[in-house]
C-alpha positions in Angstrom: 11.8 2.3 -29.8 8.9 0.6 -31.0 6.2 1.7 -28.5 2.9 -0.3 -28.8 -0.1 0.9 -25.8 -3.2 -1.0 -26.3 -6.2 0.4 -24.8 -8.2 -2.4 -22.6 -12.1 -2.1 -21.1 -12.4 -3.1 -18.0 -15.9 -2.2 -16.4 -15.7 0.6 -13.0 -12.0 1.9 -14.5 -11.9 5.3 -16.0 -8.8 4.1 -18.2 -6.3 1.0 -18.3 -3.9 -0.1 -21.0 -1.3 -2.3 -21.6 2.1 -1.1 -22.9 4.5 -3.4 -25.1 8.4 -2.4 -26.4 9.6 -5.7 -28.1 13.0 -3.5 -28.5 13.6 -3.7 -24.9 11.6 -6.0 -23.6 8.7 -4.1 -22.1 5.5 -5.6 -21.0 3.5 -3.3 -18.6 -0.2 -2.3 -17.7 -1.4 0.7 -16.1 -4.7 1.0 -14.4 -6.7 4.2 -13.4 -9.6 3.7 -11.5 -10.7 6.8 -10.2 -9.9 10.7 -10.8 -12.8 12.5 -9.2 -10.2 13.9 -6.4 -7.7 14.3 -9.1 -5.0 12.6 -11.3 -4.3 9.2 -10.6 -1.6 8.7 -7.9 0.4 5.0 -7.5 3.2 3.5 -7.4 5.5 1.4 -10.4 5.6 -2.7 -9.2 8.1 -4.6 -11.3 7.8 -7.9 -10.8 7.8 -11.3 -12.6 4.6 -12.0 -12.9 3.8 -15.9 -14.0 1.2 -14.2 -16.8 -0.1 -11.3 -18.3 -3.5 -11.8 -16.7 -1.9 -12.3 -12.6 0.2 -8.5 -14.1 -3.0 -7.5 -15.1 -4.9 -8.1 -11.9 -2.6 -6.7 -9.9 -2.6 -3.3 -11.0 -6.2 -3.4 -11.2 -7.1 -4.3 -7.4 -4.1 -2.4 -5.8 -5.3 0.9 -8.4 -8.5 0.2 -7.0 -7.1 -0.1 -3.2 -5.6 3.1 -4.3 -8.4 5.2 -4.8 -10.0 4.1 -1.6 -6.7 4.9 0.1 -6.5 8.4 -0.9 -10.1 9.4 -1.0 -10.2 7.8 2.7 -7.1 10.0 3.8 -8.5 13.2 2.0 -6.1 13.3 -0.8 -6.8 15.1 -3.6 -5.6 12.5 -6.0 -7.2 9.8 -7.3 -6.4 6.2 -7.5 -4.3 4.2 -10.1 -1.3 1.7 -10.6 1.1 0.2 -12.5 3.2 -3.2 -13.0 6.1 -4.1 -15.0 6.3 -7.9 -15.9 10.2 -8.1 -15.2 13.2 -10.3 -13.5 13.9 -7.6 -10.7 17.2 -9.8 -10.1 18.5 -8.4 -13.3 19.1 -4.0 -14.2 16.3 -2.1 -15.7 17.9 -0.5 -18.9 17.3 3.1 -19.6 15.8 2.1 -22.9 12.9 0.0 -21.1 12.5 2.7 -18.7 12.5 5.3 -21.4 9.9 3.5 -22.9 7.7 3.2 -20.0 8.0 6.6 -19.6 6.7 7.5 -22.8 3.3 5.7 -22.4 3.1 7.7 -19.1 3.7 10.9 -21.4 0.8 9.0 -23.5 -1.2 9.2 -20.6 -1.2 12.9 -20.1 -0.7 13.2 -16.7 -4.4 11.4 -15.5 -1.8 8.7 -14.0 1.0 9.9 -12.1 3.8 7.1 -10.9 5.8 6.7 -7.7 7.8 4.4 -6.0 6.7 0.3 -5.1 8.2 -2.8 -5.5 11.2 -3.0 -7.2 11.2 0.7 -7.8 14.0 2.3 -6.9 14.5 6.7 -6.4 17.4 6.0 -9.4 14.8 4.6 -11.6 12.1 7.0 -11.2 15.1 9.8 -11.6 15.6 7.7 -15.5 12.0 8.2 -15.9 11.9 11.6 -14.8 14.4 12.2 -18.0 11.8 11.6 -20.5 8.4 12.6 -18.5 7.4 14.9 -15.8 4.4 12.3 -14.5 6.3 10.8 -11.9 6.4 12.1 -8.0 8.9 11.0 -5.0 12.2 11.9 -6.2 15.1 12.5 -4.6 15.3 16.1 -3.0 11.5 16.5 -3.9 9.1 16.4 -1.5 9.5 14.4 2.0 11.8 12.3 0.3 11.2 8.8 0.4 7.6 7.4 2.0 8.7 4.4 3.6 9.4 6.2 6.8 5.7 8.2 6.8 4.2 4.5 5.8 5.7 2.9 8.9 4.6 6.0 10.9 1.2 5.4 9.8 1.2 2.0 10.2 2.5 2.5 14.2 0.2 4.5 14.9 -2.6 2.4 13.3 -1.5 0.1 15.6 -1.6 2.0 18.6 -5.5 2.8 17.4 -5.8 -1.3 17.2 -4.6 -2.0 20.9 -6.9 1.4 22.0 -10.2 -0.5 20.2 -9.1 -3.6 21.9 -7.6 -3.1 25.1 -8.7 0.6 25.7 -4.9 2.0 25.6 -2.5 2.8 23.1 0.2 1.4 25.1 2.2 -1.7 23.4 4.3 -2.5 26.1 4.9 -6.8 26.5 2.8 -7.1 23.4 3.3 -9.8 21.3 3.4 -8.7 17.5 4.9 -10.4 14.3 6.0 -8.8 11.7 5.8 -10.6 8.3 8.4 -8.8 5.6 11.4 -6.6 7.3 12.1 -5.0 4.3 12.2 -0.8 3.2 9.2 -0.4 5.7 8.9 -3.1 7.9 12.9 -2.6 9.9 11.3 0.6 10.6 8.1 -0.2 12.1 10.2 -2.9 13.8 12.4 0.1 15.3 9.1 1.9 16.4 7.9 -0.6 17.9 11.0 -1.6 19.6 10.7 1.5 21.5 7.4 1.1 22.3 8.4 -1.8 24.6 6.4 -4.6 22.2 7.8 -8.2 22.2 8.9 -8.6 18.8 8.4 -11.8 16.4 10.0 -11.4 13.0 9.5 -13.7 9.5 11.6 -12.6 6.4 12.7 -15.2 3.5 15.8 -13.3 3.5 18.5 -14.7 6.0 21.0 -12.0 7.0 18.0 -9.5 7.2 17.0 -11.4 9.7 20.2 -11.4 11.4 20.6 -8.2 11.3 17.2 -7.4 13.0 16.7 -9.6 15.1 20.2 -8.3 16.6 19.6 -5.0 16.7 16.1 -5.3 18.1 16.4 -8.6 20.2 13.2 -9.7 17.8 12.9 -13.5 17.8 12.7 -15.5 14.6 9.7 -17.4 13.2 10.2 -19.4 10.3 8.0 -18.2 7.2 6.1 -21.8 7.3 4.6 -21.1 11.3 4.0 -17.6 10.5 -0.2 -18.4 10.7 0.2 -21.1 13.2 2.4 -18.6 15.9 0.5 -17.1 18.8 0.8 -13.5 19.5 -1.1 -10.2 20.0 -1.1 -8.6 16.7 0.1 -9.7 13.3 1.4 -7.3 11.4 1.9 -8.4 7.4 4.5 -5.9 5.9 5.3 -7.7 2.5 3.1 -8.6 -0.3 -0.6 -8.6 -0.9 -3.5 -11.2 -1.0 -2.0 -13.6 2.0 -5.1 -13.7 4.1 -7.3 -16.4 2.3 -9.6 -19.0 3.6 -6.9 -21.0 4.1 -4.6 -19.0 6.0 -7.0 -17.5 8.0 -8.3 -20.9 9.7 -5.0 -20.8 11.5 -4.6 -17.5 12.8 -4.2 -17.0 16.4 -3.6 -13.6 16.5 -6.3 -11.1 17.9 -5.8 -8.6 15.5 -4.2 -8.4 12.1 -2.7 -4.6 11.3 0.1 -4.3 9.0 1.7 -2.2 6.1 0.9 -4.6 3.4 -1.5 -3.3 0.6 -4.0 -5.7 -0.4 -3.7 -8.0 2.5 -7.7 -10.3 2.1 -7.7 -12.4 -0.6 -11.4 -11.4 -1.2 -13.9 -9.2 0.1 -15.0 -12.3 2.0 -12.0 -13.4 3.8 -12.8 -9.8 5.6 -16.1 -11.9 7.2 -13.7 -15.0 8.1 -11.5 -12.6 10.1 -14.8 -11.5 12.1 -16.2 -15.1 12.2 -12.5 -15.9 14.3 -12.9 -12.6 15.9 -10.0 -10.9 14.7 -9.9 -7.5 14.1 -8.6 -6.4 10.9 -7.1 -2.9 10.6 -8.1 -2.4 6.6 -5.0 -1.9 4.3 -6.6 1.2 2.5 -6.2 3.4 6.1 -3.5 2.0 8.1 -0.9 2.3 5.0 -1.8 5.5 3.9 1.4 7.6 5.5 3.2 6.7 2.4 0.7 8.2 -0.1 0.3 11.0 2.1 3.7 11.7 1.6 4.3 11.3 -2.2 1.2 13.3 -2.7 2.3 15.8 -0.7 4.8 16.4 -3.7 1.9 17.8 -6.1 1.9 20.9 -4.0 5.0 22.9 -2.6 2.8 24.0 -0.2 2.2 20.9 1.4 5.4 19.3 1.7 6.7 20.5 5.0 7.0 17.0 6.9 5.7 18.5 10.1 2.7 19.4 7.5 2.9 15.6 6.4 3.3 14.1 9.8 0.2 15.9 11.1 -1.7 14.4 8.1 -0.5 11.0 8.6 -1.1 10.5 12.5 -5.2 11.6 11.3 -4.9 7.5 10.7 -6.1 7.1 14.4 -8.7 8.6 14.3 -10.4 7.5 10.9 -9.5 3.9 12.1 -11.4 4.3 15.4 -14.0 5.7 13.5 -14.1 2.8 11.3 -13.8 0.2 14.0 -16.7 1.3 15.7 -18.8 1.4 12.5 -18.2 -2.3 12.1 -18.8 -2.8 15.4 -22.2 -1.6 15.8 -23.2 -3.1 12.1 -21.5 -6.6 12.9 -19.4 -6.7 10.1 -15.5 -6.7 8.6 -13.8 -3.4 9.0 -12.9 -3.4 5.7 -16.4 -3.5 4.1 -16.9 -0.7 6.1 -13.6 1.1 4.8 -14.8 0.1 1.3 -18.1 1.7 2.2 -16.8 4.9 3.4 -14.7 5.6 0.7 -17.2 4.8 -1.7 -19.7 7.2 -0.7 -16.8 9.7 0.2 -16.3 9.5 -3.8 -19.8 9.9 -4.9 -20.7 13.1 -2.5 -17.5 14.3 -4.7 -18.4 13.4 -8.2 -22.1 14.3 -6.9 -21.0 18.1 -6.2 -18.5 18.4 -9.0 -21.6 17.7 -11.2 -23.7 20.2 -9.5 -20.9 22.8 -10.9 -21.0 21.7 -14.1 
């Protein structure tokens, strides 16, 4: 192992580094924006990025998105996260892993890592060999998040059609769901039962088959995603889709999905208003699945009634949130951003009052 972690300064972060094994291949970064509510808490995204700097990036916003996340659901974790610059296509060796988990040993604790993209239970149980800074293992906890995120993300929904149509009911609603992976095929099956008219887009084929199937969900090529019609479109794969561009041809009336990261920019929050589309912000209606993996910090808190409970609080903060942006004529998520700013600096502002 030859272990090289090279500390970067990035202005608002408390800590990020980059982590190179040439040995196995490893090229990582890990970002930790925020601690005032405790450690760092998010998950391990191996992907392959095109460069260092779109790596780089991404673990920056999404540790960022993090800290807003958990401060907003009243976590006592903080906000960080990390990404691997890999082929996911191929296996992750034990030495690469082993390595990775040795910078997360470097790291003391102040960033603890969990599942994401590409990272699978069996891979954070081969990081669990060498460190103790990882959370969401099997048999710990609630078990996988996906099913708490897709909870969350339901019932964000429901708070969506209450703001806009003044029920919770989603019967003959038209709603797309973009991505039926992990999460998504189960906030298709909740909203199945709900009695919504369900639109599905997914680059892979038989998943597609498969869903559409089971649920009777209808098939809309990734290309006429923005172009379709419906009630609500629900992203449920990667980040940063809603851009200028994209947004120009929505005609949905309200965007609410599981997605982290979903505006491009801060901005593209305003275009969503301009085209009057409500916009459930990311950093709320997503939160079930942090709720859950934090819940693995303390034994106390990990009964999933205890969890559930936690996670269906979603509706309410989004209300909350939708009728702050209402009455100040802006984006719900600048108001999300807002919240969980100040929400952080009454916290930092009365641990320093202790000191």
């Amino acid at each position: 192992m030859s272990l090289h972690i090279k500390k970067l300064n990035i202005d608002d972060f408390e800590e990020v580094i980059e982590i190179k094994d040439s040995t196995c291949g490893l090229h990582a970064f890990v970002a930790i924006h925020d601690t005032t509510f405790g450690p760092s808490l998010g998950g391990i995204r191996f992907l392959p990025y095109s460069s260092e700097e779109e790596a780089l990036k991404d673990a920056l916003r999404l540790a960022k998105g993090m800290s807003y996340k958990s401060a907003l659901a009243n976590l006592k974790v903080g906000g960080g996260k990390s990404t691997v610059i890999c082929d996911p296509s191929k296996p992750k060796s034990k030495e690469l892993l082993h390595a990775y988990a040795e910078a997360l040993n470097y790291l003391g604790g102040r960033y603890i890592g969990a599942e994401d993209m590409n990272c699978t239970l069996d891979n954070l149980s081969t990081l669990f060999e060498r460190t103790p800074h990882v959370l969401g293992l099997p048999g710990e906890g609630t078990g996988s998040p996906a099913p708490f995120t897709a909870r969350g993300t339901f019932i964000g929904i429901q708070a969506t059609a209450q703001h806009l149509w003044g029920t919770t009911s989603l019967k003959g609603k038209s709603i797309l769901l973009q991505g039926i992976g992990g999460v998504g095929i189960l906030l298709l099956e909740h909203l199945f039962w709900a009695g919504a008219n369900l639109y599905i887009s997914d680059l892979n084929a038989e998943v597609l088959k498969k869903a559409s199937h089971e649920f009777g969900a209808h098939i809309v090529e990734p290309e006429d995603v923005y172009d379709f019609e419906c009630d609500i479109f629900a992203p449920c794969a990667q980040g940063g889709i809603l851009n200028s561009e994209n947004i120009s041809r929505l005609r949905c009336k309200a965007v609410a999905g599981a997605a982290n990261n979903q505006l491009a920019s801060e901005k593209d929050g305003l275009k969503l208003v301009e085209k009057n589309i409500l916009y459930a912000p990311d950093c709320i209606i997503n939160c079930g699945g942090v709720i859950s993996v934090a819940s693995g910090i303390n034994p106390e808190d990990t009964h999933p009634q205890k969890v559930l409970f936690h996670t269906e609080k979603i509706f309410d903060r989004l209300l909350e949130v939708y009728q702050l942006a209402e009455r100040q004529e802006t984006c719900p998520s600048l108001v999300a951003d807002q919240l969980a700013q100040s929400l952080i600096l009454h916290e930092k502002e009365k641990l320093n009052a202790l000191v």
